[in-house]
C-alpha positions in Angstrom: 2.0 68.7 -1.1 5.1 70.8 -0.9 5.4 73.7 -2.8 9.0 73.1 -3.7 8.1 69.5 -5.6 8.1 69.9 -9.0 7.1 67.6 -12.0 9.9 64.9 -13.1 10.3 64.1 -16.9 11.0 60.8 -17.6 14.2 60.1 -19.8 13.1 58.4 -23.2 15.8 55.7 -22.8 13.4 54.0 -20.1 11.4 52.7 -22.6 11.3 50.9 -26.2 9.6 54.0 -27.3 10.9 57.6 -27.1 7.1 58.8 -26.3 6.4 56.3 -23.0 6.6 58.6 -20.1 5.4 57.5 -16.0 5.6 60.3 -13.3 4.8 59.2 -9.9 4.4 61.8 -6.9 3.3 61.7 -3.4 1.9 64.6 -0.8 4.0 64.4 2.3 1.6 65.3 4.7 -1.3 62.3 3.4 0.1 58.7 4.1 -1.1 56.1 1.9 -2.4 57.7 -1.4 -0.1 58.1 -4.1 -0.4 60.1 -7.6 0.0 58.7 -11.0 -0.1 59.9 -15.0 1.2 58.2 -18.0 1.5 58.2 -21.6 2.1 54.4 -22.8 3.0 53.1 -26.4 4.7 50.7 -26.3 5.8 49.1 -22.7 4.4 46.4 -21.6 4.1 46.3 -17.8 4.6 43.1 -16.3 2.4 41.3 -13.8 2.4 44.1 -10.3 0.4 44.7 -7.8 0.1 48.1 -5.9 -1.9 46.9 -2.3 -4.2 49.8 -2.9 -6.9 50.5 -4.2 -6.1 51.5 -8.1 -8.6 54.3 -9.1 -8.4 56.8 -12.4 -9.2 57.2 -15.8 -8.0 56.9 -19.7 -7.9 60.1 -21.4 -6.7 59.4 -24.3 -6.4 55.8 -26.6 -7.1 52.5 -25.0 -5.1 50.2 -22.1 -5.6 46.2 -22.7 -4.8 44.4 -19.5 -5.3 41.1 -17.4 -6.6 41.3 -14.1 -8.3 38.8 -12.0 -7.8 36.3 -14.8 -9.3 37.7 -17.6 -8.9 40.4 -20.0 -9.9 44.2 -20.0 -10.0 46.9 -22.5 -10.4 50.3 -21.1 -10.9 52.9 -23.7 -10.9 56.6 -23.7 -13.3 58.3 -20.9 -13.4 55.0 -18.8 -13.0 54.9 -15.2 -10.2 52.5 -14.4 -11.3 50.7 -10.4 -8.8 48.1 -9.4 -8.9 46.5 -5.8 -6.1 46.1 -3.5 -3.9 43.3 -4.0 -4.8 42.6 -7.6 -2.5 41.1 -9.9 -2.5 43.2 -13.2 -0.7 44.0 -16.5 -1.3 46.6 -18.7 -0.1 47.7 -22.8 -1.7 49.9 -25.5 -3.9 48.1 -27.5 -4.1 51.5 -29.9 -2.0 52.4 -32.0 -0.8 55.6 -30.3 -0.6 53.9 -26.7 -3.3 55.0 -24.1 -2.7 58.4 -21.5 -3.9 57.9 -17.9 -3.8 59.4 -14.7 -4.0 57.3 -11.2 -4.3 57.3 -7.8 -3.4 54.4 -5.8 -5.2 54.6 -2.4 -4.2 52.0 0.3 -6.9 50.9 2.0 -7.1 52.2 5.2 -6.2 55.7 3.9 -9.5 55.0 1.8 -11.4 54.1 4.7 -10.2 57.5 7.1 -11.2 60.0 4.1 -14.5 58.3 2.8 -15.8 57.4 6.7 -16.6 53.8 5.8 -15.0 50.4 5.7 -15.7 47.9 3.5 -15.3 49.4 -0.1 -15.1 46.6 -3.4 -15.0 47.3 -7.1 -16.7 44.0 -8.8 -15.7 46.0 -12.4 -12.5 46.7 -13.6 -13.7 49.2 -16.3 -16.7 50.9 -16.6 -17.8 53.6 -19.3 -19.0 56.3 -18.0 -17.3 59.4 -19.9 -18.9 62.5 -18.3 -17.9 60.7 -14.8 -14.4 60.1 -16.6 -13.7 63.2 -17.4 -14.3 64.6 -13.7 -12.0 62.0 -12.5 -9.7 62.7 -14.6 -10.0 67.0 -14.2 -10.1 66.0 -10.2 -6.6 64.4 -10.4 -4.8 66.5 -12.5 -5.9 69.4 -9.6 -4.6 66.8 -7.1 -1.0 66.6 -9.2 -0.7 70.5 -9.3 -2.2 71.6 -5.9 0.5 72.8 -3.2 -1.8 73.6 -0.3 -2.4 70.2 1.6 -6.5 71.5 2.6 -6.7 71.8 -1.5 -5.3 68.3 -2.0 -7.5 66.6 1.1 -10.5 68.2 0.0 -9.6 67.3 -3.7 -9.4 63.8 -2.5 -12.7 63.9 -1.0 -14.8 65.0 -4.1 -12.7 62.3 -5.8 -13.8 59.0 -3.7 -17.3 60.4 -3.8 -16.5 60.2 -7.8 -16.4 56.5 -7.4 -18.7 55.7 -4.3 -21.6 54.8 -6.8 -19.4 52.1 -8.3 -18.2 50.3 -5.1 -19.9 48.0 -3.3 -19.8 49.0 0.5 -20.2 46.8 3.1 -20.3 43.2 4.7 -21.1 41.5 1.7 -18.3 43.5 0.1 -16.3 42.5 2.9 -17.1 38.8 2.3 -16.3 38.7 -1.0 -12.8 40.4 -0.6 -11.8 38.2 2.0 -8.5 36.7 0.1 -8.6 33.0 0.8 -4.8 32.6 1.1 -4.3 35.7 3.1 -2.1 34.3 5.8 0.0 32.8 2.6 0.1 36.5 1.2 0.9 37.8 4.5 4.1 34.9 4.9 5.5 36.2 1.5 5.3 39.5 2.8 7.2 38.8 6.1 9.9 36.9 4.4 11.0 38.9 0.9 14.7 38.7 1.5 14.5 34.8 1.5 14.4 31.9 -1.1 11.1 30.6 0.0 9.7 27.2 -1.1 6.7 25.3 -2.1 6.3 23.4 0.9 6.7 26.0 3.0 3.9 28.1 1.8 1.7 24.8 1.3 2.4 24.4 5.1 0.9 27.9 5.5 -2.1 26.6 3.9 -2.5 23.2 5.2 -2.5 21.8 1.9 -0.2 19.2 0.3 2.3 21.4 -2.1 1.3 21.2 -5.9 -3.1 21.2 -4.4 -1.6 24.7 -2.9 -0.1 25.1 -5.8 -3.3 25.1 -8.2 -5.5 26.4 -5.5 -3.8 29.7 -5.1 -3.2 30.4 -9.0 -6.7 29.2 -9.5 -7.5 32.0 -6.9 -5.2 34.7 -7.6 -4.1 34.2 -11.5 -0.8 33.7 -11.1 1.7 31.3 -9.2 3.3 32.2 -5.6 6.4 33.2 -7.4 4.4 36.1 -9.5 2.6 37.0 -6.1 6.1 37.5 -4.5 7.8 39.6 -7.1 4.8 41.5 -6.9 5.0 41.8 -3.3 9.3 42.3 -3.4 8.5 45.2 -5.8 6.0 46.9 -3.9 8.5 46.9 -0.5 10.8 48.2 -3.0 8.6 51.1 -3.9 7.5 52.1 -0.2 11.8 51.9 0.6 12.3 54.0 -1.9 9.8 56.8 -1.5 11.2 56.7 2.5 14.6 57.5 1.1 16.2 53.9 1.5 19.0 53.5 -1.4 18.4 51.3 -4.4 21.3 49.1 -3.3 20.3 48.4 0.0 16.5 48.4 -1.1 17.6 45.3 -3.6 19.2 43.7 -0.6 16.1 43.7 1.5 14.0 42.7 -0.8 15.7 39.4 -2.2 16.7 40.6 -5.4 19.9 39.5 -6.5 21.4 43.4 -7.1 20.8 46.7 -8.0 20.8 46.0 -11.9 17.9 43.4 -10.8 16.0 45.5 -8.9 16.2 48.4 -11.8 14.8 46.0 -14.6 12.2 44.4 -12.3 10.8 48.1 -11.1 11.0 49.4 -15.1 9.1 46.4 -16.3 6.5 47.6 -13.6 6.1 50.7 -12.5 7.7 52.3 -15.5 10.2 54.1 -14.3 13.6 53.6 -12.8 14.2 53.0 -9.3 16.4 56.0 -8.7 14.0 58.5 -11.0 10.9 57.0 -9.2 12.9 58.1 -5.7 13.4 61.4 -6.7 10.2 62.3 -7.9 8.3 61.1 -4.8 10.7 62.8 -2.8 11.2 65.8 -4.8 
């Protein structure tokens, strides 16, 4: 990670609650793993999706949140193991709000540092604090390293943090496998258009409202969620590659900047321009 990138404080006015604070950050030279750490009180982050593997720990407080259709509570010194592609929410169900620190690991980034394919997280949350509190030591090192040897072989000792919680392998594999994939892969193709019901459906093969019910009985949500999700991930990756906020809304089928700003608060936390300049120091 470059030396010259320094932390980014995020402005109170972001949130409903003066203390909510979300720093992203990204080292230049490792494509596909990005950094994470936040103090929540009071936002509540809409449905989101990051297509990586989600992986950290709570530090302080508790996180409530809805992913793969049913609720979680994560309390302090839990490990935190999200799979790509998810659907998730997240707000404080203590009083205080819940501290955390992330790293979201895209999958085949995953697969080049840990030497095998095939990685699956059946649980969400698991307690295991003297595990936790490694994780969570290991990525505040990865946050403040500068040397990009430190940060790889960091990222190393991390994985093999959660190895004994994955499942590895075919049957992994098998039950990854996203039923709807070439649906999910149509949305992503096509964010910058109004897409319908019947189109998708056609995708599928399936009559429009059995679609319909099939893919939010698989996924949790309806099409629509699954595309904003999708829209505001693009947005994310345009951003950290320098692409303006303006043209980012454009390409992404939001109606304007103002929309895109709301929609990326509501989800990532933190503004589109502030979340820019942190990744990109």
């Amino acid at each position: 990670m470059a030396a010259n990138v320094n932390p980014m404080q995020v402005a109170a006015e972001r949130f409903d609650n003066a203390l909510d604070r979300a720093e992203f950050r990204r080292a230049a030279h490792c494509a596909g793993v990005e950094l994470y750490r936040a103090h929540i009180v009071r936002h509540a982050f809409e449905p989101h999706t990051h297509e990586a593997f989600g992986l950290g720990a709570i530090e302080t407080g508790t996180e409530r949140f809805r992913y793969r259709g049913a609720d979680h509570l994560a309390p302090r010194d839990s490990l935190v193991m999200m799979n790509p592609d998810e659907l998730h929410t997240g707000r404080a169900e203590t009083e205080g709000g819940w501290r955390y620190r992330m790293i979201y690991v895209e999958r085949a980034a995953l697969e080049r540092v840990a030497g095998d394919s095939g990685w699956w997280f059946a649980d969400a949350v698991r307690d295991r604090a003297v595990t936790a509190r490694r994780v969570g030591m290991l990525l505040d090192e990865l946050w403040r390293t500068t040397e990009p040897l430190a940060f790889d072989s960091l990222l190393q000792l991390l994985l093999d943090e959660f190895r004994a919680h994955a499942r590895i392998g075919r049957a992994a594999k098998a039950e990854a496998a996203p039923r709807f994939a070439p649906v999910i892969d149509y949305l992503r193709a096509h964010l910058a258009r109004r897409i319908t019901l019947d189109e998708l459906a056609a995708v599928a093969g399936l009559s429009p409202f059995h679609f319909l019910r099939s893919f939010k009985a698989q996924h949790h949500a309806t099409p629509q969620k699954m595309l904003m999700a999708l829209r505001l991930y693009e947005a994310k990756r345009l951003l950290a590659g320098g692409t303006p906020p303006a043209q980012v809304a454009a390409a992404t089928g939001l109606v304007d900047q103002a929309h895109l700003t709301r929609a990326f608060l509501r989800r990532y936390g933190v503004t589109p321009a502030r979340y820019r300049q942190q990744v990109r120091g």
